[in-house]
Residue, then its C-alpha position, 0 to 999 in steps of 0.5 A: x366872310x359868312x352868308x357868301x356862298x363860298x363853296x372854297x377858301x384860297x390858299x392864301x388864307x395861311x397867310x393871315x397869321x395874326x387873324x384871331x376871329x374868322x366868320x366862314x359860317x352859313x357857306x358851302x365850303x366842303x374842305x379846308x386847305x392845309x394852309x388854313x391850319x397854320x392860323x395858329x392865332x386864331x380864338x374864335x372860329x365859326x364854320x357852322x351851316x357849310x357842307x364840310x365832312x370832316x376836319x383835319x387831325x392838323x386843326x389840333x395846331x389851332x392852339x389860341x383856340x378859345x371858342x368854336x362853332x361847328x358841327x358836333x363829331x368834329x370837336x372830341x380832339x378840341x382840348x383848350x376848347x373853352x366855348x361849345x356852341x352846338x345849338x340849333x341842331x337836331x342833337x338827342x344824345x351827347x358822345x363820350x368823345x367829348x371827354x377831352x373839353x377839359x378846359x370847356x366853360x360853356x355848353x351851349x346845347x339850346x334848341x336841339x333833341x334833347x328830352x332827358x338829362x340822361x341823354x347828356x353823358x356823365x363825361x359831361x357832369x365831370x367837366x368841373x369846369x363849365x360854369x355856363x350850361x344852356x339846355x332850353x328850348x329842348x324837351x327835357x321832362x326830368x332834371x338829374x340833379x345828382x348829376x348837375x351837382x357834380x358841376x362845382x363850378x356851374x353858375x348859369x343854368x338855362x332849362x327854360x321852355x322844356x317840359x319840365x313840371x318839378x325842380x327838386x330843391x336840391x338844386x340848391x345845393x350847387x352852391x356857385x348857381x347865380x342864375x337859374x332859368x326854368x320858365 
């Protein structure tokens, strides 16, 4: 249903309760009715590029969610969030209201604002549990390399297309790293 100018979705959705990927992204939604949240089904969500304001505290019933695409200030309840694609944004700073991801695998932070490892809050380096950090394509000039240590787990940095002009050699020390980008 994404690319189709729905401005609403019916009620009627609610019924769908075995649906388990559901594409609204790139419409003109502004609001969810209740009915939505009873897709308790529902892994994959995409509701990126549509005028919402807010989610509703019931989307915390959405509990098969694995992976979802909006627009950052609506994630900091997504607690079995595994997947959070934030990219193409003109995000410069990561909230600390993102320290309930504790089952986050993959932050996909490509194409934003981002200009220093720093501007990303410790909250994120304790999620020991990301193995997929995408950080290219934003203007990074220094990489925090104490920090990306503390990611145990971490096994695919993308740092590519930033201004970065040294790597430290102590990124050698994450020992799970298998793919490293920095071109």
């Amino acid at each position: 249903m994404q690319d189709n100018n729905l401005t609403d979705l019916p009620q009627e959705i609610g019924s769908l309760t075995k649906l388990t990927k559901l594409y609204i992204n790139h419409n003109k939604i502004n609001n969810l009715p209740k009915e939505f949240y009873k897709l308790t089904e529902l892994k994959y969500l995409f509701l990126h590029n549509n005028c919402l304001n807010s989610l509703s505290k019931d989307v915390a019933d959405l509990v098969m969610l694995e992976k979802l695409e909006v627009p950052l200030e609506f994630c900091e309840n997504m607690i079995h969030l595994k997947i959070l694609e934030l990219r193409d944004n003109q995000i410069s700073i990561i909230p600390n209201e993102l320290t309930n991801l504790a089952h986050l695998i993959k932050l996909d932070l490509t194409n934003n604002s981002i200009t220093e490892l720093t501007c990303i809050p410790k909250c994120i380096y304790g999620m020991v549990g990301v193995e997929i950090l995408l950080l290219n394509d934003n203007s990074i000039n220094e990489i925090d390399i104490e920090e990306l240590q503390n990611l145990k787990r971490l096994a695919t940095l993308n740092l590519s297309n930033n201004n970065i002009h040294h790597v430290p050699p102590q990124l050698g020390n994450i020992t799970q790293l298998r793919y490293l980008y920095c071109c």
